[in-house]
Every structure is written in C-alpha cells, then in structure tokens.
CHARMM-style PDB file with segment names, atoms N, HN, CA, C and O in Angstrom:
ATOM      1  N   UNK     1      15.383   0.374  -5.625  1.00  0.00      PROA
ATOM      2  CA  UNK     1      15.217   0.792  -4.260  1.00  0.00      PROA
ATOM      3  C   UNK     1      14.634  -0.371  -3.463  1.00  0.00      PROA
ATOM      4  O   UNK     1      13.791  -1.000  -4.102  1.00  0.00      PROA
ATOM      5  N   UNK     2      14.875  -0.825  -2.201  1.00  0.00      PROA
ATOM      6  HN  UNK     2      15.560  -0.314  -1.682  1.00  0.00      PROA
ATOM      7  CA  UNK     2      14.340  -1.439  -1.546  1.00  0.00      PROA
ATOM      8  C   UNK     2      13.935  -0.846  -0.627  1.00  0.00      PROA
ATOM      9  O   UNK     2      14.274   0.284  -0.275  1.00  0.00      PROA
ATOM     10  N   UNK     3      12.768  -1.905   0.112  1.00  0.00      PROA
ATOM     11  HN  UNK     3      12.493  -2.823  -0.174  1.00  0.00      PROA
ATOM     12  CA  UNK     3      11.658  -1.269   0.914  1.00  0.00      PROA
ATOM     13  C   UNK     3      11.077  -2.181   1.797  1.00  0.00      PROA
ATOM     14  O   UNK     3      10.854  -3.286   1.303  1.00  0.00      PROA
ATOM     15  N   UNK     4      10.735  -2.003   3.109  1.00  0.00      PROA
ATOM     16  HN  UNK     4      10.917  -1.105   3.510  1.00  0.00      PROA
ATOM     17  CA  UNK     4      10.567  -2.945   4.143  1.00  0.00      PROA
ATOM     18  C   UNK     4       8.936  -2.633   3.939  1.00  0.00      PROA
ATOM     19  O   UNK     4       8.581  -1.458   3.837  1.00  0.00      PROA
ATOM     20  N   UNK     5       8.405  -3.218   3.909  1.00  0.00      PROA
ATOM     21  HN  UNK     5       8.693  -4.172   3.993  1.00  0.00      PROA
ATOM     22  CA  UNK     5       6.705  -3.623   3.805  1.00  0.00      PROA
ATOM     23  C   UNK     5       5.722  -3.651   4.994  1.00  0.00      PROA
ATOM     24  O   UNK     5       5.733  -4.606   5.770  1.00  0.00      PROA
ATOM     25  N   UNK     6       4.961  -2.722   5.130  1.00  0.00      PROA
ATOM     26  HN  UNK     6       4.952  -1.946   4.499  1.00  0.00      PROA
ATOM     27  CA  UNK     6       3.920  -3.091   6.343  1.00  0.00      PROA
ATOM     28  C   UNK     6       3.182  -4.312   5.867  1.00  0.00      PROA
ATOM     29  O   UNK     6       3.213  -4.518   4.654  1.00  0.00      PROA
ATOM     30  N   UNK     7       2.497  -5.186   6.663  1.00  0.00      PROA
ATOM     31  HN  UNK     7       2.472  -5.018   7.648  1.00  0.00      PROA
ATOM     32  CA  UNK     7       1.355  -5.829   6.167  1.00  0.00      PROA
ATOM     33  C   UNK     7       0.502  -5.798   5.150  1.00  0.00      PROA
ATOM     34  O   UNK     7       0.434  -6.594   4.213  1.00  0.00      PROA
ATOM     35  N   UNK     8      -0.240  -4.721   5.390  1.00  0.00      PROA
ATOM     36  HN  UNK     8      -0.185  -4.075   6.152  1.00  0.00      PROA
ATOM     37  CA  UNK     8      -1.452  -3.967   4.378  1.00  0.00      PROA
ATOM     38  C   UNK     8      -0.622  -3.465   3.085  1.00  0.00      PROA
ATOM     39  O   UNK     8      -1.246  -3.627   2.036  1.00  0.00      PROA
ATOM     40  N   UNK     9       0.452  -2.981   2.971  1.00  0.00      PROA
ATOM     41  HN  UNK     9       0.959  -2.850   3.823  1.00  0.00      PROA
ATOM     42  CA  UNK     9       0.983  -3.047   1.621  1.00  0.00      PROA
ATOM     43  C   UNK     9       1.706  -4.433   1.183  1.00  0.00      PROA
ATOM     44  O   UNK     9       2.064  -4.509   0.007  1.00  0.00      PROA
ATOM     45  N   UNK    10       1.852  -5.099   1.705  1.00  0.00      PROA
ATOM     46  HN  UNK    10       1.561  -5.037   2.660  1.00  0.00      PROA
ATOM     47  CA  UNK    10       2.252  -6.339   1.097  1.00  0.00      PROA
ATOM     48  C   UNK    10       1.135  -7.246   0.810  1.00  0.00      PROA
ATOM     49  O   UNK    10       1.341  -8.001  -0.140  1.00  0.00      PROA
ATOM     50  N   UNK    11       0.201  -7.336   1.298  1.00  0.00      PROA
ATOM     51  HN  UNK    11       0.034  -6.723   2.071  1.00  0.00      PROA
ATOM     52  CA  UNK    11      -1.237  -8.181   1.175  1.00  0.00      PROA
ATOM     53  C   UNK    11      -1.737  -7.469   0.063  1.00  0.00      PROA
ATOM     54  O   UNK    11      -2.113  -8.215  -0.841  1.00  0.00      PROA
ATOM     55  N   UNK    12      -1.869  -6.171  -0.172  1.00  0.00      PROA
ATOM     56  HN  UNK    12      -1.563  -5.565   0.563  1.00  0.00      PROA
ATOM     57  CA  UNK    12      -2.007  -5.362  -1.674  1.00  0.00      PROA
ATOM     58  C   UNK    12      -1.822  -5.718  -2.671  1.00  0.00      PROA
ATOM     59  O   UNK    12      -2.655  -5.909  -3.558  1.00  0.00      PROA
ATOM     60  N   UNK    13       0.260  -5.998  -2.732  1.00  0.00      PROA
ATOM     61  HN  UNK    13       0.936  -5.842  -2.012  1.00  0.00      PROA
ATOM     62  CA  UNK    13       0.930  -5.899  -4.036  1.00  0.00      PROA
ATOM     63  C   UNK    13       1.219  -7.541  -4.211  1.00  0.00      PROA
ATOM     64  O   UNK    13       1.908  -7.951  -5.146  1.00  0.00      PROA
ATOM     65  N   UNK    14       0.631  -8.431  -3.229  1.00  0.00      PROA
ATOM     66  HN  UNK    14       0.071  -8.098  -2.470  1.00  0.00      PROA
ATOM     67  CA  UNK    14       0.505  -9.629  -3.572  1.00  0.00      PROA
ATOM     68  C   UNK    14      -0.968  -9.896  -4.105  1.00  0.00      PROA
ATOM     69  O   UNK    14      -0.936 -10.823  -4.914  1.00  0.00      PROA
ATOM     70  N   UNK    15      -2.359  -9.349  -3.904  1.00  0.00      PROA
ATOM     71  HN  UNK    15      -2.385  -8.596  -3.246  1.00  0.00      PROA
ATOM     72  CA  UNK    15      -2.943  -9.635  -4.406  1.00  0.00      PROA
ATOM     73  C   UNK    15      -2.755  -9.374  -5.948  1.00  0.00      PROA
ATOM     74  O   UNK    15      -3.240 -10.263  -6.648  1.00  0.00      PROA
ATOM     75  N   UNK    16      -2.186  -8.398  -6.579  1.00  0.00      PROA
ATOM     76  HN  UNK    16      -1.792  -7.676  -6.010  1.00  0.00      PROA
ATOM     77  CA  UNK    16      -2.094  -7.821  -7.852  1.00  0.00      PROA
ATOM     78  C   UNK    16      -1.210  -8.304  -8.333  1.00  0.00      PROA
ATOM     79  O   UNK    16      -1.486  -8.514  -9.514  1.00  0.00      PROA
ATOM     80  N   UNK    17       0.217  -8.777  -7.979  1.00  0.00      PROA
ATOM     81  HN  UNK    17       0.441  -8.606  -7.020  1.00  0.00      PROA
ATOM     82  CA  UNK    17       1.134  -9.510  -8.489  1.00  0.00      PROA
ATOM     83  C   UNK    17       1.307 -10.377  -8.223  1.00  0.00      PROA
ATOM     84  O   UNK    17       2.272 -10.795  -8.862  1.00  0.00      PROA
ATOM     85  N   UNK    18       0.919 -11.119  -7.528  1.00  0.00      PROA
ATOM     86  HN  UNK    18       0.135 -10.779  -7.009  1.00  0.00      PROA
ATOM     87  CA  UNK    18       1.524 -12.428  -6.677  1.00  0.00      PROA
ATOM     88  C   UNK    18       2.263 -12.706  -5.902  1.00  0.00      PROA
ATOM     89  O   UNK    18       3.055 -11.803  -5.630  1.00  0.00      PROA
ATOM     90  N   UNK    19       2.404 -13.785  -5.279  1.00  0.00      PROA
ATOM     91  HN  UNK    19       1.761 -14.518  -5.499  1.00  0.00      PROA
ATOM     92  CA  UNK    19       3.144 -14.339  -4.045  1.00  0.00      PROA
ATOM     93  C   UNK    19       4.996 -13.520  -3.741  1.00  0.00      PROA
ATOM     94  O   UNK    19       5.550 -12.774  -2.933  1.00  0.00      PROA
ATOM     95  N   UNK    20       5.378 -14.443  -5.235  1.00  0.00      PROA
ATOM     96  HN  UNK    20       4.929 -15.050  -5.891  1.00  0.00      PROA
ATOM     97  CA  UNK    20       7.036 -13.820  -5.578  1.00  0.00      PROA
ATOM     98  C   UNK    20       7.121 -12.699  -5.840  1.00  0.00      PROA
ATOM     99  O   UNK    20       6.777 -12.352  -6.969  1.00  0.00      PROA
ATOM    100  N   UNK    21       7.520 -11.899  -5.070  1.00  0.00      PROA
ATOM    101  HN  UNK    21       7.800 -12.182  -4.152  1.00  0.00      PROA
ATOM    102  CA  UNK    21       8.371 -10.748  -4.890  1.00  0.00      PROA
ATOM    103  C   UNK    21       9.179 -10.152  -6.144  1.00  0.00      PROA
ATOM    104  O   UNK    21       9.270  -8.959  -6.436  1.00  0.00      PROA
ATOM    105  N   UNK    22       9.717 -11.192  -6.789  1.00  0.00      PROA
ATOM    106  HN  UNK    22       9.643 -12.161  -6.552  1.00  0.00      PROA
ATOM    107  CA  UNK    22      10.842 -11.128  -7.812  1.00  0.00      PROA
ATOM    108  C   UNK    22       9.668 -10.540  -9.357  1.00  0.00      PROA
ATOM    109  O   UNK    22       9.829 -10.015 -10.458  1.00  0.00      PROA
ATOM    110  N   UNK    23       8.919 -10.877  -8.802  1.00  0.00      PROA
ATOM    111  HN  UNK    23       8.787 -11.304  -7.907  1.00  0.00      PROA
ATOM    112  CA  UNK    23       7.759 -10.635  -9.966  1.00  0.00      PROA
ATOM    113  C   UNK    23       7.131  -9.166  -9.890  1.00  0.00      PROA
ATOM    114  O   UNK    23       6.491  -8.684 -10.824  1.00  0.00      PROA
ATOM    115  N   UNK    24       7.318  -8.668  -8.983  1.00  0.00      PROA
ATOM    116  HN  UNK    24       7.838  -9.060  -8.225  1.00  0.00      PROA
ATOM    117  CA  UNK    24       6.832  -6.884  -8.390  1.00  0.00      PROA
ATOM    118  C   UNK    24       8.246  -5.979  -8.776  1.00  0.00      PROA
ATOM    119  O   UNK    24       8.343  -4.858  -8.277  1.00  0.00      PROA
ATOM    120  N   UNK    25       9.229  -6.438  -9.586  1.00  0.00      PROA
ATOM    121  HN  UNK    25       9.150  -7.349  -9.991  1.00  0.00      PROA
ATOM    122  CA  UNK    25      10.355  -5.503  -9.899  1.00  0.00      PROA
ATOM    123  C   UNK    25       9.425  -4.875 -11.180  1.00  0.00      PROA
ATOM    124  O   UNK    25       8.612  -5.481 -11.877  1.00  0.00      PROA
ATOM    125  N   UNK    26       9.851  -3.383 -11.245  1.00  0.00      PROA
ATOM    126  HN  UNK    26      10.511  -2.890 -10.678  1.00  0.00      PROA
ATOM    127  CA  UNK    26       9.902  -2.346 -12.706  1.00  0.00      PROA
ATOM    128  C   UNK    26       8.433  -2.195 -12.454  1.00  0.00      PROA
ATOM    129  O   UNK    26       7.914  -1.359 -13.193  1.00  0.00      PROA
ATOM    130  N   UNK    27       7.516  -2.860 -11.493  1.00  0.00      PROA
ATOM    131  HN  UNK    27       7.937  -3.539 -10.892  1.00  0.00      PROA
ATOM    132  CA  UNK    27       5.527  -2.721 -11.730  1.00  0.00      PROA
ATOM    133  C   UNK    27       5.266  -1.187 -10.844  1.00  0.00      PROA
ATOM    134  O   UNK    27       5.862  -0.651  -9.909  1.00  0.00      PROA
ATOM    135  N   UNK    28       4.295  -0.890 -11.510  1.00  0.00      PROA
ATOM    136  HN  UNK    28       3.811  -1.325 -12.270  1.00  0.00      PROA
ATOM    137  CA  UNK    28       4.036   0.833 -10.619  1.00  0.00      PROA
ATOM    138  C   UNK    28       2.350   0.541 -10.173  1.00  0.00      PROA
ATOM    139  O   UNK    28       1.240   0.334 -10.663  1.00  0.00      PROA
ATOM    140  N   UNK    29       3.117   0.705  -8.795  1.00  0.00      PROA
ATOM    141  HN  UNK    29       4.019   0.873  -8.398  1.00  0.00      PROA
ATOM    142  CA  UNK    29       2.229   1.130  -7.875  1.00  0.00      PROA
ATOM    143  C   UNK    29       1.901   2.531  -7.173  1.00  0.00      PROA
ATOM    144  O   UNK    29       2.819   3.351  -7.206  1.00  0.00      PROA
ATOM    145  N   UNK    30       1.054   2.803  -6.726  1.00  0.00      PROA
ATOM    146  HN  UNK    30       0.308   2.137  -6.699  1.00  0.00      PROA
ATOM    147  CA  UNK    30       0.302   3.832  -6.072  1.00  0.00      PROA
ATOM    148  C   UNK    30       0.618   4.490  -4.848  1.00  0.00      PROA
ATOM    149  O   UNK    30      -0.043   3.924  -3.978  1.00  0.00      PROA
ATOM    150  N   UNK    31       1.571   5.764  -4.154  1.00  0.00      PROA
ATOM    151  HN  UNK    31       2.108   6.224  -4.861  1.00  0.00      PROA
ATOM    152  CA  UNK    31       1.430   5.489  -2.833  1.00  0.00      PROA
ATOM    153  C   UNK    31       1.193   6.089  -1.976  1.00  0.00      PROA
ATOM    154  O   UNK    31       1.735   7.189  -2.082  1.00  0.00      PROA
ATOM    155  N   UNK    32       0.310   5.927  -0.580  1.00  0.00      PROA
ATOM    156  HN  UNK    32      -0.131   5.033  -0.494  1.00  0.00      PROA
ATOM    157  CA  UNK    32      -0.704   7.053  -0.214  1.00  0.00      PROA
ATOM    158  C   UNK    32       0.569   6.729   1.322  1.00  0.00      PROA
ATOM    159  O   UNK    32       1.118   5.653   1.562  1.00  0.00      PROA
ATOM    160  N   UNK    33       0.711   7.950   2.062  1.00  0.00      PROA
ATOM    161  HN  UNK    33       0.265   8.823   1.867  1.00  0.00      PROA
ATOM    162  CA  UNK    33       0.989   8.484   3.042  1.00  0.00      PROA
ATOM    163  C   UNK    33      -0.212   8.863   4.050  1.00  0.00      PROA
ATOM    164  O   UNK    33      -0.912   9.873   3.978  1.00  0.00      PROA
ATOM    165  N   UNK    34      -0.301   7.770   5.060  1.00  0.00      PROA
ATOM    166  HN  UNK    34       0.267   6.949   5.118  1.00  0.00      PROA
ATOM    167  CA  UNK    34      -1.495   8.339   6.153  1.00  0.00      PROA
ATOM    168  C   UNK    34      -0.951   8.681   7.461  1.00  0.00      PROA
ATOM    169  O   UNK    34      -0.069   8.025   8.015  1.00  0.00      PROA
ATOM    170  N   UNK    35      -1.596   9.907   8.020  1.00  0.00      PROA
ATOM    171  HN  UNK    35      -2.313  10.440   7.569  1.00  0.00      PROA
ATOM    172  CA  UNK    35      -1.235   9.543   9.740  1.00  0.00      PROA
ATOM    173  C   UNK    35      -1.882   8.701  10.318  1.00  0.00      PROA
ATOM    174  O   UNK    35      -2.896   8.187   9.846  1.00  0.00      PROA
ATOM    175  N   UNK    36      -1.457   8.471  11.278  1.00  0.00      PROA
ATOM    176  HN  UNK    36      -0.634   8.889  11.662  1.00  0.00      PROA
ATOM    177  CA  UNK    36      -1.732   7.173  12.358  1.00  0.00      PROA
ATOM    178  C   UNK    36      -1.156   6.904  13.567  1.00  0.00      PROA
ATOM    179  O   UNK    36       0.010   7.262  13.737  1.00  0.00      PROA
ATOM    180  N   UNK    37      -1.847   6.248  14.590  1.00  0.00      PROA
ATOM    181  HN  UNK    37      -2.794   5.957  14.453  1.00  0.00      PROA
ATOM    182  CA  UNK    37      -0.929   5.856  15.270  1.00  0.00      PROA
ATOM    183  C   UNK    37      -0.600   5.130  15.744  1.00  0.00      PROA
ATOM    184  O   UNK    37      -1.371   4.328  16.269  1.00  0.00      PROA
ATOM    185  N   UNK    38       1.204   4.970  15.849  1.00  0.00      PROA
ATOM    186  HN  UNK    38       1.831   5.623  15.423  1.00  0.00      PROA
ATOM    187  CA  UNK    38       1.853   3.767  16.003  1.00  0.00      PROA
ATOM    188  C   UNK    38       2.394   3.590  17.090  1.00  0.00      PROA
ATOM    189  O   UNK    38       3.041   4.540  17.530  1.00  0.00      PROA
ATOM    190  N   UNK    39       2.331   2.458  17.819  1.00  0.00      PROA
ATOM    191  HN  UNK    39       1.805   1.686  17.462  1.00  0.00      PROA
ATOM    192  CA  UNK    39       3.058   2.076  19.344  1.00  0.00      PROA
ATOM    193  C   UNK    39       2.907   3.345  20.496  1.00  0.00      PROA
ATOM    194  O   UNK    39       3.752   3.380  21.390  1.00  0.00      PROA
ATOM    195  N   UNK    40       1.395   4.799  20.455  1.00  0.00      PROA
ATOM    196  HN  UNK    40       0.709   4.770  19.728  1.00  0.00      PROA
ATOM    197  CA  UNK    40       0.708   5.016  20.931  1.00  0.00      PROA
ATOM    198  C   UNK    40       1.541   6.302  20.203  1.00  0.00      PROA
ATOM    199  O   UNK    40       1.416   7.090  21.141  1.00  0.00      PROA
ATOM    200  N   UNK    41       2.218   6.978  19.300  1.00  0.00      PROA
ATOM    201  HN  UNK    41       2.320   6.338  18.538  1.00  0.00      PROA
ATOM    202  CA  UNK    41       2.201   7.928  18.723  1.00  0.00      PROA
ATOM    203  C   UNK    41       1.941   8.106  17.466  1.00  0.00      PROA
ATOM    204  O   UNK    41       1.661   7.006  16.991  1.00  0.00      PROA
ATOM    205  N   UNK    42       1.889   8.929  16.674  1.00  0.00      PROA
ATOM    206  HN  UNK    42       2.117   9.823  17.060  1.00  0.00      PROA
ATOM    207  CA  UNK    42       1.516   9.644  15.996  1.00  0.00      PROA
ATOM    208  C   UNK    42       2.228   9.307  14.749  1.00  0.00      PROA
ATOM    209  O   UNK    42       3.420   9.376  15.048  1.00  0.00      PROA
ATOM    210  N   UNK    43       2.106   8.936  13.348  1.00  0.00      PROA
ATOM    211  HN  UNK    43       1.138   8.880  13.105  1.00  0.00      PROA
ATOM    212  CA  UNK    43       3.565   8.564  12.424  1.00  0.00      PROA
ATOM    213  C   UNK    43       2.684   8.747  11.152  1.00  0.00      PROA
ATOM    214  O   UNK    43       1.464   8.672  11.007  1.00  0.00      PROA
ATOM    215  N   UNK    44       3.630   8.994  10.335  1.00  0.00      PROA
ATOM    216  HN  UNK    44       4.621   9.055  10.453  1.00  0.00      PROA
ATOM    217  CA  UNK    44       2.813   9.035   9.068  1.00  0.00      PROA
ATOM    218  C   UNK    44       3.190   7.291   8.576  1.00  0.00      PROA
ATOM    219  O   UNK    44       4.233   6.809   9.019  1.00  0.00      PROA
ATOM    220  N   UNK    45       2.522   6.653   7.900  1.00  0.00      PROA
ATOM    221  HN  UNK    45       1.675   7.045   7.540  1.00  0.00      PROA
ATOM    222  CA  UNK    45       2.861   5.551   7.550  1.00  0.00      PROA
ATOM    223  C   UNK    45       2.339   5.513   6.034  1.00  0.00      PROA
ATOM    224  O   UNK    45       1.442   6.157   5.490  1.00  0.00      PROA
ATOM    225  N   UNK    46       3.116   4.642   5.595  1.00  0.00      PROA
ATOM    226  HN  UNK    46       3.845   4.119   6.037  1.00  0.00      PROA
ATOM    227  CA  UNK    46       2.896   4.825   3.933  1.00  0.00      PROA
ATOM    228  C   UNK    46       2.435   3.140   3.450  1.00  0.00      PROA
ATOM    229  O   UNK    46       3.063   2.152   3.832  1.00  0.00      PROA
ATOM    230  N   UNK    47       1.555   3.102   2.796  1.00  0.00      PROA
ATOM    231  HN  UNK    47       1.045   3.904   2.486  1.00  0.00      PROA
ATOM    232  CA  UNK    47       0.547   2.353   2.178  1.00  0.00      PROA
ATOM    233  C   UNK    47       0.978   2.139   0.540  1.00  0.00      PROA
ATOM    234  O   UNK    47       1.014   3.132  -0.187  1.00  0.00      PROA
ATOM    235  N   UNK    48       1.329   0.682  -0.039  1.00  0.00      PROA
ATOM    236  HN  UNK    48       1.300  -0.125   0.552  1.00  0.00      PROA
ATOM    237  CA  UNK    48       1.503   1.143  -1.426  1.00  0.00      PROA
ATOM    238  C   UNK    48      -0.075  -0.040  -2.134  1.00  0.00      PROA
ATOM    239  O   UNK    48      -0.612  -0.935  -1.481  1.00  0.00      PROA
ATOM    240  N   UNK    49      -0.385   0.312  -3.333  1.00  0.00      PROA
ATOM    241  HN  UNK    49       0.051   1.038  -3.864  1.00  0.00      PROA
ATOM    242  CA  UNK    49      -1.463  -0.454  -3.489  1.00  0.00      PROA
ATOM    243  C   UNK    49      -1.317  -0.505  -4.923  1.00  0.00      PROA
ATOM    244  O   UNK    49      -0.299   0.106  -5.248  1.00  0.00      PROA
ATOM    245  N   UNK    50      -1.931  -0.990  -5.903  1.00  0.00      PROA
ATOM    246  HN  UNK    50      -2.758  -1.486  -5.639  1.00  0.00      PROA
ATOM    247  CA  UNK    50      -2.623  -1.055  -7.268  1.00  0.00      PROA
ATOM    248  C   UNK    50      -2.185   0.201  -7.817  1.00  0.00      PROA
ATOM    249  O   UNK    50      -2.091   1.090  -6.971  1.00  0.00      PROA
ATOM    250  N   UNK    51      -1.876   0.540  -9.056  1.00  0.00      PROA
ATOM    251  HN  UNK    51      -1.952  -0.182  -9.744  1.00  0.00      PROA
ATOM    252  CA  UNK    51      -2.241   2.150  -9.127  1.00  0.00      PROA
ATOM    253  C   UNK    51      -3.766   2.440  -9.160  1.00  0.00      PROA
ATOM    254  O   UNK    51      -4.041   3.544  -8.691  1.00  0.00      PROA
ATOM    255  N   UNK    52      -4.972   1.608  -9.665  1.00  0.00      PROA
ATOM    256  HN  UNK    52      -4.749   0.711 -10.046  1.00  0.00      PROA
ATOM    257  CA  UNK    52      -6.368   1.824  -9.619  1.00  0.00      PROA
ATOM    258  C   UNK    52      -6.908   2.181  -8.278  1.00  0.00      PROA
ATOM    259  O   UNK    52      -8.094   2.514  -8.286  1.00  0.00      PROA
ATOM    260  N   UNK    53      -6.229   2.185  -6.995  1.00  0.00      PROA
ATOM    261  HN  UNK    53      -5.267   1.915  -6.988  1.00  0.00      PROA
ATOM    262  CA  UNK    53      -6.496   2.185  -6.124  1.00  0.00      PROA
ATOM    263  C   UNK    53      -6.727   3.928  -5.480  1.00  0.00      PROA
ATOM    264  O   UNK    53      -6.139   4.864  -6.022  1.00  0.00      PROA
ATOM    265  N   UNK    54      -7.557   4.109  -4.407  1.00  0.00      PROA
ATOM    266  HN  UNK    54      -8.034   3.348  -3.967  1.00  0.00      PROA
ATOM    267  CA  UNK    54      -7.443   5.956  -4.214  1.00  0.00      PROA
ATOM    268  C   UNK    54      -8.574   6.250  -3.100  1.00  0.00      PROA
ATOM    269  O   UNK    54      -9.380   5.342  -2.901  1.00  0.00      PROA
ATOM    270  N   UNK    55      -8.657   7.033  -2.611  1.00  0.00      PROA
ATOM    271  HN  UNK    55      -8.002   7.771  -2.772  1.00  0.00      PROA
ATOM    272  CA  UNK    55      -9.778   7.341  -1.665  1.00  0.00      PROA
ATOM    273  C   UNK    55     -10.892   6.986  -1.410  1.00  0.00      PROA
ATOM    274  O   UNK    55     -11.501   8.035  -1.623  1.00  0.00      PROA
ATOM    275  N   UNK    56     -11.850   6.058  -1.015  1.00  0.00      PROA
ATOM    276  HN  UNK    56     -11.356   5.206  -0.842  1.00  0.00      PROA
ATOM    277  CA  UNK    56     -13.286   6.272  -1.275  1.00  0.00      PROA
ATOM    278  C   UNK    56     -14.035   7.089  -0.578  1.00  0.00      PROA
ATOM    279  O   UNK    56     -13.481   8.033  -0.014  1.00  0.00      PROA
ATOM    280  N   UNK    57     -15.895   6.851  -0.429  1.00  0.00      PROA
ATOM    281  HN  UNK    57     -16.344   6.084  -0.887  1.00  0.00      PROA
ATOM    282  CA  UNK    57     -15.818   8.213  -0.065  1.00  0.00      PROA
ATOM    283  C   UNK    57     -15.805   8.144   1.665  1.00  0.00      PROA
ATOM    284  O   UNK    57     -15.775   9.206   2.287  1.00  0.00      PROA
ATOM    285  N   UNK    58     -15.826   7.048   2.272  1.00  0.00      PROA
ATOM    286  HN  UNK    58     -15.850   6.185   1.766  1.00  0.00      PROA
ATOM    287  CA  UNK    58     -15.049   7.035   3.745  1.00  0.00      PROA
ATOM    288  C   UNK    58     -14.344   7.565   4.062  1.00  0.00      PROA
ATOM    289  O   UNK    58     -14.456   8.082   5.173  1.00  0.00      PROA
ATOM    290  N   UNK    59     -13.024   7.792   3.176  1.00  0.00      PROA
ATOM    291  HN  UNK    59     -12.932   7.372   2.273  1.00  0.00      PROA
ATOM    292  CA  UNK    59     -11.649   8.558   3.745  1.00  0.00      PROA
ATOM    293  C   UNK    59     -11.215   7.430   3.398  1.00  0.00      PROA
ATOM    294  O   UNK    59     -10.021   7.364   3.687  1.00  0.00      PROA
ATOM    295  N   UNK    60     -11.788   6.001   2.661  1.00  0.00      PROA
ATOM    296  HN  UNK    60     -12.759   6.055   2.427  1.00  0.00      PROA
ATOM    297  CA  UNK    60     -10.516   4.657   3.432  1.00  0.00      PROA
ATOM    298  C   UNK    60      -9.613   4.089   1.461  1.00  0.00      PROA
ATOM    299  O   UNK    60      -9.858   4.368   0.287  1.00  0.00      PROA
ATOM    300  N   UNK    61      -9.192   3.735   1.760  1.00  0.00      PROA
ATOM    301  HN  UNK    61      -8.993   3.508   2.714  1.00  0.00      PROA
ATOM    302  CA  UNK    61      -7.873   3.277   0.642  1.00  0.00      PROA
ATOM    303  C   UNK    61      -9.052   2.118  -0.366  1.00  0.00      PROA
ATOM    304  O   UNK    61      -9.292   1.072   0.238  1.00  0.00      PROA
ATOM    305  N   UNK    62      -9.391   2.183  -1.056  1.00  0.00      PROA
ATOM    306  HN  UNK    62      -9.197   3.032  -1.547  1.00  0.00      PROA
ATOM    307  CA  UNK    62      -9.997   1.037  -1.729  1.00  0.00      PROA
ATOM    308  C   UNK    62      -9.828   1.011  -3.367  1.00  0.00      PROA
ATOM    309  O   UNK    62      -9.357   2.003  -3.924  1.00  0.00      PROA
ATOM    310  N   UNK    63     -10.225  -0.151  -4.128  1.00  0.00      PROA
ATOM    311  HN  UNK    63     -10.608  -0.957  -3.676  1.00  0.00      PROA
ATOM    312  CA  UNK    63      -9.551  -0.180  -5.522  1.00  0.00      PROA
ATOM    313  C   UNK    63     -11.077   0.456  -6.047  1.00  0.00      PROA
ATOM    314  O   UNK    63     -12.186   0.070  -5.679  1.00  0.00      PROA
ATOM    315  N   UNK    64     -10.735   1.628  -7.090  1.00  0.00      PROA
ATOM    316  HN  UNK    64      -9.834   1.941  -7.389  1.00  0.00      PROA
ATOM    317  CA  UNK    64     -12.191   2.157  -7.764  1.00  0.00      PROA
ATOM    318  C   UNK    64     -12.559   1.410  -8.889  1.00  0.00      PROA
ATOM    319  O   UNK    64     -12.066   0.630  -9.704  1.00  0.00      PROA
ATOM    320  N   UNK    65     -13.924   2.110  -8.536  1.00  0.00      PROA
ATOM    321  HN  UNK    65     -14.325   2.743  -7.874  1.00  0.00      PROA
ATOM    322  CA  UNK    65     -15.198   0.738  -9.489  1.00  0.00      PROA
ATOM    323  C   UNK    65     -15.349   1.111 -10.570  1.00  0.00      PROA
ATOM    324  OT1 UNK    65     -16.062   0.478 -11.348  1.00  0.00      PROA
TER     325      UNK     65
END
C-alpha cells in the first residue's frame, strides 16, 4: 500500500528506521487517528509512529517509558 505522509509521521518513522524509505517496507507501525483542524476545518488526520508509541497522560502521542 502506499501512503502520502504528513510531517509528524514521517519525522517518526525516520527516526526509527531511517532516512531511506526503501528500508520502512514489511516494518509495523502504530496508527493513531486524531481530530484536528485543518485549513480552518475539522479532519481526522492520521499519525503513524513506533509501535511502542501510545497516549500519554496529556492526551499527546509519545514513545512509552
């Protein structure tokens, strides 16, 4: 499957895999669905991260300790 990347999930799955792309095929990641809003509405946007990664107790996306 291919997949167009926000920022924040690509800065993620490069910290954990690295730069090349070609190197993130068959790896499992994590993926959280948030609302938000985008270009002044409302969107769910999807976040992929680490699988170690999950809620903290903010509400915010972080890798657990």
């Amino acid at each position: 499957m291919l997949l167009s990347l926000n920022q924040t999930s690509e800065n993620n799955l490069i910290d954990v895999f690295g730069d090349e792309s070609e190197n993130w095929v068959n790896k499992q990641v994590k993926a959280f669905v948030m609302p938000q809003m985008v270009k002044g509405k409302r969107s769910l946007v999807l976040y992929l991260a680490d699988p170690s990664w999950d809620w903290d107790e903010d509400g915010d996306l972080a890798p657990k300790k």
